[in-house]
C-alpha positions as CSV (number, residue, x, y, z in Angstrom):
1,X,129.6,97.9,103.7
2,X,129.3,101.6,105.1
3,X,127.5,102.8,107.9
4,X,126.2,105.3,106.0
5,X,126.4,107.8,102.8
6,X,129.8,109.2,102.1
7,X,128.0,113.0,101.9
8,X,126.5,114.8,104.1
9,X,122.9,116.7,103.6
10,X,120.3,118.0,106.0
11,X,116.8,116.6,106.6
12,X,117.3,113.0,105.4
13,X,115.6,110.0,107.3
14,X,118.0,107.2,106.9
15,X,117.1,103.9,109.5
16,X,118.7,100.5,109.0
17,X,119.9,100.7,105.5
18,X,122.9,98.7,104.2
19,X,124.8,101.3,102.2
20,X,128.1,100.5,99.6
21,X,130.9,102.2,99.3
22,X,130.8,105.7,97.9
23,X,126.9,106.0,98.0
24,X,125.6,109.1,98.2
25,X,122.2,111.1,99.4
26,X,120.8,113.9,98.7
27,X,118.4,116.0,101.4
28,X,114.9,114.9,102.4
29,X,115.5,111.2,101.5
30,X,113.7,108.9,103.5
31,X,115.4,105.4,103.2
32,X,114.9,102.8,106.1
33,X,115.4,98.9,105.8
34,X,116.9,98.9,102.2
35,X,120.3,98.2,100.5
36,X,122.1,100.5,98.4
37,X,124.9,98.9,96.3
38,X,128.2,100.6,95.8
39,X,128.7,103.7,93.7
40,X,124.5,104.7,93.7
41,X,123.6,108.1,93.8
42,X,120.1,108.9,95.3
43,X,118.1,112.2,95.0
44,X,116.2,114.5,96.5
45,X,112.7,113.8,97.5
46,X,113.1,110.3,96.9
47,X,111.7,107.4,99.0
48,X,113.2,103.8,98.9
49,X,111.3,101.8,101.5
50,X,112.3,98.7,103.4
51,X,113.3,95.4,101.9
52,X,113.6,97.3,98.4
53,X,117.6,96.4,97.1
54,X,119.4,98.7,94.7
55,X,122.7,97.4,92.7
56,X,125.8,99.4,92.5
57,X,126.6,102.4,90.1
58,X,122.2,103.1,90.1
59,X,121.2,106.7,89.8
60,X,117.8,107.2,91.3
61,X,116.9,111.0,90.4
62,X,114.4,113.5,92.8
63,X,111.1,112.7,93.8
64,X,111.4,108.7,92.8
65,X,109.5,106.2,94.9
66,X,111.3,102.9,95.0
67,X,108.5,100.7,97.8
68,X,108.9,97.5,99.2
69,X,109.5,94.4,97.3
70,X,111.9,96.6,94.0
71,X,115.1,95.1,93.0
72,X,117.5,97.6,91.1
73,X,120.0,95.5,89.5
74,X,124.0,97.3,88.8
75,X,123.2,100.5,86.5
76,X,119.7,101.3,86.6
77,X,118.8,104.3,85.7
78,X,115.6,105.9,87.5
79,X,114.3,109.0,86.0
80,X,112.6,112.3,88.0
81,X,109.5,111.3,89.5
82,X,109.2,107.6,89.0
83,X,106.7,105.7,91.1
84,X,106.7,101.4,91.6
85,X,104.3,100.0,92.9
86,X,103.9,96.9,95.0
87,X,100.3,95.4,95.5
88,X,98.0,94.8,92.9
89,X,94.8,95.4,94.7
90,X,95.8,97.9,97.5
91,X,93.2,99.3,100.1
92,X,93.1,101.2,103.0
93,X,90.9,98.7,105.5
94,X,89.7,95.3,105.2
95,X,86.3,94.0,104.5
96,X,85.4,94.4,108.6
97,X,86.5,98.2,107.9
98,X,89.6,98.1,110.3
99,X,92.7,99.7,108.5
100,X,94.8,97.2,106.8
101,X,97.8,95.2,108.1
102,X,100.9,93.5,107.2
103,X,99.2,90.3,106.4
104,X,96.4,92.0,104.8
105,X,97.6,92.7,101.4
106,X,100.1,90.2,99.1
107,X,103.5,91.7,98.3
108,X,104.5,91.4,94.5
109,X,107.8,91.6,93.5
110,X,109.4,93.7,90.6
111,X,112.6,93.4,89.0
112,X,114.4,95.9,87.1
113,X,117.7,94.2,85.4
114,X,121.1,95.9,84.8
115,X,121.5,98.7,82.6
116,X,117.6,99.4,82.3
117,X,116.5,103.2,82.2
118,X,113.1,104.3,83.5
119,X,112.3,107.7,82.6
120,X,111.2,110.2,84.2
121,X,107.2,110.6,85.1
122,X,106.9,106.3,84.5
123,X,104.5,104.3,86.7
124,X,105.8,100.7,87.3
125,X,103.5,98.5,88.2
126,X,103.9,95.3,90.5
127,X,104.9,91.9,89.6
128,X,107.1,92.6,86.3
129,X,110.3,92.3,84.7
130,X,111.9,95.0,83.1
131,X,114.8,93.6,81.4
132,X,118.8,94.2,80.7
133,X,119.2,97.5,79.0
134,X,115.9,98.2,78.3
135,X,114.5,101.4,78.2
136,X,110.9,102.9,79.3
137,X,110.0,106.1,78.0
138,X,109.4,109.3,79.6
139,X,105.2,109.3,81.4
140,X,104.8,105.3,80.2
141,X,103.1,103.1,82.3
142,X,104.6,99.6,82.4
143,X,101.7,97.3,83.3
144,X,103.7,94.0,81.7
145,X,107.5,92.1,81.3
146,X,109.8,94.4,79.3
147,X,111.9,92.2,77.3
148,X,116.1,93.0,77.3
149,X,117.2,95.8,74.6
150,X,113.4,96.6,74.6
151,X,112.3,100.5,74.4
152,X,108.6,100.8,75.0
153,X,106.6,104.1,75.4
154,X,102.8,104.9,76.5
155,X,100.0,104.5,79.0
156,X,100.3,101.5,78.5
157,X,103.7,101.0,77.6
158,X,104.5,98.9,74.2
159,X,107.5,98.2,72.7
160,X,109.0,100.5,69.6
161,X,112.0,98.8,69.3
162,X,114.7,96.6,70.4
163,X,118.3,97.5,70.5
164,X,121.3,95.3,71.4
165,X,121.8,94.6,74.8
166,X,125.7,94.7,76.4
C-alpha cells in the first residue's frame, strides 16, 4: 500500500486513507478513513468518506459522493455527480431535539460489484446491490438490487435490458 496518491494537486483533504499503487487525486477531494484500490482515479469535488472501500482500476468522476458504508468492487465506473446514500431514515436530532450521534442512526450497507457503471446525475440509495457489469442510466434513481448485465433507467430506476456479463 502507498502513503498517499502518486500526483500531486492543491486543496485536497486526505486523512487516514489506505491508498494502492498508482492511485490518483484530483484537487479539492476530501477523502479520510477510506481505501482506494490500486490503479483508481478520483475526481474533482469528490467526497469518499470513512469506512467506504473502492476496488482497483475504479474511476470516480467530479462532484461524486461516495459516504460511509459503499463498497466499489475492481472497475466501477462512477459518473459526474453521483450521490449514495447510507441511512434510510436520516435526521438531524433525535426525538429529545439534541443533534444526532453515531449511535443514533443505523448504517446500511451498499454494494456496487465489478464492472458496474453508474452514470452520471444517479442517486443510489442505501442497502442495495448493484450487480457485475451492470449499468444505471444517466439521472436514475436506484431505490432496489440491480441484477448483473442489468441496464435500468428512471426515477425509479427499472431494468431495459440485460446484456452479458464478463
Amino acid at each position: 500500500m502507498a502513503d498517499r496518491p502518486a500526483n500531486d494537486a492543491p486543496y485536497r483533504l486526505i486523512d487516514a486513507v489506505d491508498f494502492g499503487e498508482d492511485v490518483v487525486v484530483q484537487a479539492f477531494a476530501n477523502l479520510y478513513g477510506c481505501r482506494i484500490g490500486d490503479g483508481s482515479r478520483i475526481g474533482p469535488f469528490v467526497e469518499i468518506q470513512k469506512g467506504a472501500v473502492v476496488g482497483a482500476r475504479c474511476k470516480i468522476s467530479s462532484h461524486s459522493f461516495v459516504c460511509e458504508g459503499v463498497e466499489l468492487g475492481d472497475g466501477v465506473f462512477v459518473g459526474h455527480g453521483v450521490v449514495f446514500t447510507n441511512d434510510r431514515y436520516p435526521r438531524a436530532v433525535t426525538g429529545d431535539g439534541e443533534l444526532q450521534g453515531d449511535g443514533d442512526w443505523t448504517l446500511e450497507r451498499t454494494v456496487v460489484e465489478r464492472g458496474a457503471s453508474i452514470g452520471s446525475g444517479a442517486i443510489v440509495l442505501c442497502g442495495l446491490t448493484i450487480g457485475e457489469d451492470a449499468i444505471v442510466g444517466a439521472g436514475a434513481v436506484v431505490t432496489r438490487d440491480v441484477p448483473a448485465g442489468a441496464i435500468v433507467a428512471g426515477s425509479p430506476a427499472r431494468a431495459l435490458r440485460t446484456r452479458a456479463t464478463t
